[in-house]
C-alpha positions as CSV (number, residue, x, y, z in Angstrom):
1,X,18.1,63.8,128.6
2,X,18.3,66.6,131.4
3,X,16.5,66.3,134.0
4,X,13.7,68.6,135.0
5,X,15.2,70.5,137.2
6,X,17.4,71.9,134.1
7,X,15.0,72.4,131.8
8,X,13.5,74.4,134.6
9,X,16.9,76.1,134.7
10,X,17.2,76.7,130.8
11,X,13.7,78.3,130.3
12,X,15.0,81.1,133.3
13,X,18.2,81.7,132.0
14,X,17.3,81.6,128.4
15,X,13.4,83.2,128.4
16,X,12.4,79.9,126.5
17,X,8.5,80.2,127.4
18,X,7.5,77.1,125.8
19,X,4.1,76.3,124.4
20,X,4.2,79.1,121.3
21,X,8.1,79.1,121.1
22,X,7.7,82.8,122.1
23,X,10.6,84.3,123.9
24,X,9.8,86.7,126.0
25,X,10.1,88.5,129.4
26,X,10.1,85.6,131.9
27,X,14.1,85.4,131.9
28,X,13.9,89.4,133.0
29,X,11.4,88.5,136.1
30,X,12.3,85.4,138.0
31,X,14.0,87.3,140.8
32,X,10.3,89.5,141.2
33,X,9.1,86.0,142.4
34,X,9.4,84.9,146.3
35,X,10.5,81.7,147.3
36,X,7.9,79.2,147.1
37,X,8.4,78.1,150.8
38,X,7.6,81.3,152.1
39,X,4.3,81.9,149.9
40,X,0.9,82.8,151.7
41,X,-0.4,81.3,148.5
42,X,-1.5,77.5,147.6
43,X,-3.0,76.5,144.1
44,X,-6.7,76.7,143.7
45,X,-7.3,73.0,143.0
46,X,-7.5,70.3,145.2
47,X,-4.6,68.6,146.2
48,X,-3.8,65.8,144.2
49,X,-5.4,67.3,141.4
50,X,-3.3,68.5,137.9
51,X,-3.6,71.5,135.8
52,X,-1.4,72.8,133.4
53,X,-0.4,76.7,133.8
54,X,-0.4,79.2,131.0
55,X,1.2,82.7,132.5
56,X,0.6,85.8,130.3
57,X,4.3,86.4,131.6
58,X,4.7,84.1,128.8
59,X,3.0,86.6,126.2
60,X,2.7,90.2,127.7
61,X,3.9,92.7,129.3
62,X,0.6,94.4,130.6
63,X,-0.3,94.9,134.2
64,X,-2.0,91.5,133.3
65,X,1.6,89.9,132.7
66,X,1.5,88.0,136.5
67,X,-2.1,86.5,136.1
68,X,-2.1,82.8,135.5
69,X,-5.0,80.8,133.1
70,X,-5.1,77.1,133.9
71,X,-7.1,75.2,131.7
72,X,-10.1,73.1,133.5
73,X,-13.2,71.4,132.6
74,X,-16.1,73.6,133.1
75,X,-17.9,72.7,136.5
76,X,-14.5,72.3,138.2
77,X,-14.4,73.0,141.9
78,X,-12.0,76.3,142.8
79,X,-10.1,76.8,146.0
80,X,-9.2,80.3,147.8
81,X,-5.3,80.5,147.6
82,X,-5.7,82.1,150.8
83,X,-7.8,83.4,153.7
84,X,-9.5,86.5,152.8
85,X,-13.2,88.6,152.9
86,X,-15.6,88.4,149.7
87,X,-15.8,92.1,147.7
88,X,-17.2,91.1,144.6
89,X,-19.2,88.4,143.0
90,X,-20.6,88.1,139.4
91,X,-22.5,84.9,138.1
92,X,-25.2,86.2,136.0
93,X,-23.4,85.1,132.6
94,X,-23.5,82.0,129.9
95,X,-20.2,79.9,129.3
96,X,-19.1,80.3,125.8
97,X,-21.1,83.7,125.2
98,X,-17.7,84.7,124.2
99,X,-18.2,88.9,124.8
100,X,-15.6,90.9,126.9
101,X,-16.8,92.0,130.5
102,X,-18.7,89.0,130.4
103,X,-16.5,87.1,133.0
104,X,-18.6,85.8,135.8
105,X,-15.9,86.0,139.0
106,X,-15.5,86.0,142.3
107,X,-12.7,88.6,144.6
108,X,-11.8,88.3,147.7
109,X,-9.7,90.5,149.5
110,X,-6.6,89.6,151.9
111,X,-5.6,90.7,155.2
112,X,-2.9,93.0,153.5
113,X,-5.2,94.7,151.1
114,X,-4.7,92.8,148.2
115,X,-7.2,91.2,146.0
116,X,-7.5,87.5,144.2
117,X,-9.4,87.3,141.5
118,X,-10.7,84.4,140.1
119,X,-12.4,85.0,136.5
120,X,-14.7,82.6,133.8
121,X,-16.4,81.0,136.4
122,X,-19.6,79.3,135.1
123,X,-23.2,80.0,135.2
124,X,-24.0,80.8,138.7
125,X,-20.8,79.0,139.6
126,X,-19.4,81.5,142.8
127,X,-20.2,79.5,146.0
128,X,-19.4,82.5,148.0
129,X,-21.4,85.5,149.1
130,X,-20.1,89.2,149.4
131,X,-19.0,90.1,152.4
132,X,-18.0,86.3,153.5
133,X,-14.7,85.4,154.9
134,X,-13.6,82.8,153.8
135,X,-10.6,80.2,154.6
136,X,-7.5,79.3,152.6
137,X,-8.4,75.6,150.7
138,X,-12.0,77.0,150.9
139,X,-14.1,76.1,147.9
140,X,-15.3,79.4,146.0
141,X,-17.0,78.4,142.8
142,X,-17.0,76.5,139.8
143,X,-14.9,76.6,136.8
144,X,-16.4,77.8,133.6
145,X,-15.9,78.9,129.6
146,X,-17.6,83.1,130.6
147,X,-16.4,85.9,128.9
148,X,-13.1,86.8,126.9
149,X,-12.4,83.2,126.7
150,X,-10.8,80.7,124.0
151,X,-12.1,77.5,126.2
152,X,-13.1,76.5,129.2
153,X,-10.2,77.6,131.9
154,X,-9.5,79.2,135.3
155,X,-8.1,82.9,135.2
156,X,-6.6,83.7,138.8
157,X,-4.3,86.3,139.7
158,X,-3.4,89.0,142.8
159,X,-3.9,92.6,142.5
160,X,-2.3,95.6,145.0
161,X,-5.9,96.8,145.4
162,X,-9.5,96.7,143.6
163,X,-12.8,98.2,143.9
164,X,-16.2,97.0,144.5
165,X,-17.7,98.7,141.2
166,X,-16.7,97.2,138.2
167,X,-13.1,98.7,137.6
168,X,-11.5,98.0,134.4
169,X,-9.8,95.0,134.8
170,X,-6.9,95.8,132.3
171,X,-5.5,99.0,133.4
172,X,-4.2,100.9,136.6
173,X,-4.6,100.2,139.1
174,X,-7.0,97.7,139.9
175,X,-5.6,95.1,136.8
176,X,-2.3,95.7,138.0
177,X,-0.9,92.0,139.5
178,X,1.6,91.1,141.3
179,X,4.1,88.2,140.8
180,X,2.8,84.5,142.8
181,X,4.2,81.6,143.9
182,X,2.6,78.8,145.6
183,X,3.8,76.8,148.3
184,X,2.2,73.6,147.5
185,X,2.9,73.4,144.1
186,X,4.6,70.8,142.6
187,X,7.1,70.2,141.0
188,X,9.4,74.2,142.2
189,X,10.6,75.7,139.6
190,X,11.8,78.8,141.5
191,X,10.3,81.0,138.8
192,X,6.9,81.0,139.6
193,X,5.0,79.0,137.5
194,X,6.1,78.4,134.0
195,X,4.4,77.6,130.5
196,X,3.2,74.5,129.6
197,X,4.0,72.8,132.8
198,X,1.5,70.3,135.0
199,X,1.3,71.4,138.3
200,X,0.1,69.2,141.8
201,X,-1.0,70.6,144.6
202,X,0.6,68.8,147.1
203,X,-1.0,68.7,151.1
């Protein structure tokens, strides 16, 4: 049996996204991701903690096609992947309403301009206030099941810029994300992270 580091390997080289069986662009884009050592990123769960990641690289092309979905019990504490100033904040809305633009969330924007996002957060789950700075590892909010959403999960992702009014969240140029890596998760595959694979965040 190979070991993981080939499988890793294969699913590059080949574009074998795993999960669906879907092949897809993720072959095409490993060299758009840094190398995980030299990330300003870390995962936004505790270390010691394991989620599974579910790239829409794996299933899209959009501007959405670097965001990330990790699925996690509703409740379920989330981290800033890096130091940054509130923008935006939405809690106002009820896990498993189910309706687009329903996606309670919390942004914070990064010394460089760019924004994380961090959507489905629950029911008055954002533990953050607009306009507070906030440190990397920081604790932001609270998992949820809000919006556009097939189960309770964490949507996270980076954007080159965003607004303080509601943009759409889909299109140019505030939904427009940028590939991530993170330098504390484990195991590497090089590639960002891939489809269907448990990832620690290590200290």
């Amino acid at each position: 049996m190979p070991g993981l580091a080939a499988v890793f390997c294969l699913i590059c080289a080949c574009g074998d996204e795993g999960g669906d069986g879907a092949s897809g662009p993720v072959s095409a884009e490993c060299s758009m991701f840094a190398p995980a050592a030299e990330s300003p990123y870390v995962l936004p769960w505790h270390v010691g903690h394991v989620f599974t990641a579910n790239p829409h690289l794996a299933r899209e092309t959009s501007v959405q096609r670097y965001a990330i979905d990790a699925g996690m019990p509703i409740g379920t504490d989330v981290l800033a992947m890096r130091a940054g100033t509130v923008v935006r904040v939405e809690e106002s809305y009820y896990d498993g309403d189910n309706v687009f633009g329903h996606e309670n969330h919390v942004f914070i924007e990064h010394d460089d301009g760019t924004v994380a996002r961090y959507f489905h957060l629950t029911n008055f789950g954002a533990l953050v206030e607009v306009g507070e700075a906030v440190t990397q590892g920081q604790r932001i909010g609270l998992s949820g099941h809000t919006g556009n959403s097939s189960g309770p999960h964490l949507h996270f992702d980076v954007t080159r810029s965003c607004c303080t009014e509601p943009p759409n969240y889909n299109a140019l140029p505030a939904g427009e994300t940028l590939p991530l890596t993170f330098r504390n998760a484990a195991p590497d595959s090089g590639c960002g992270l891939l489809p269907g694979i448990r990832y620690m965040a290590l200290p």
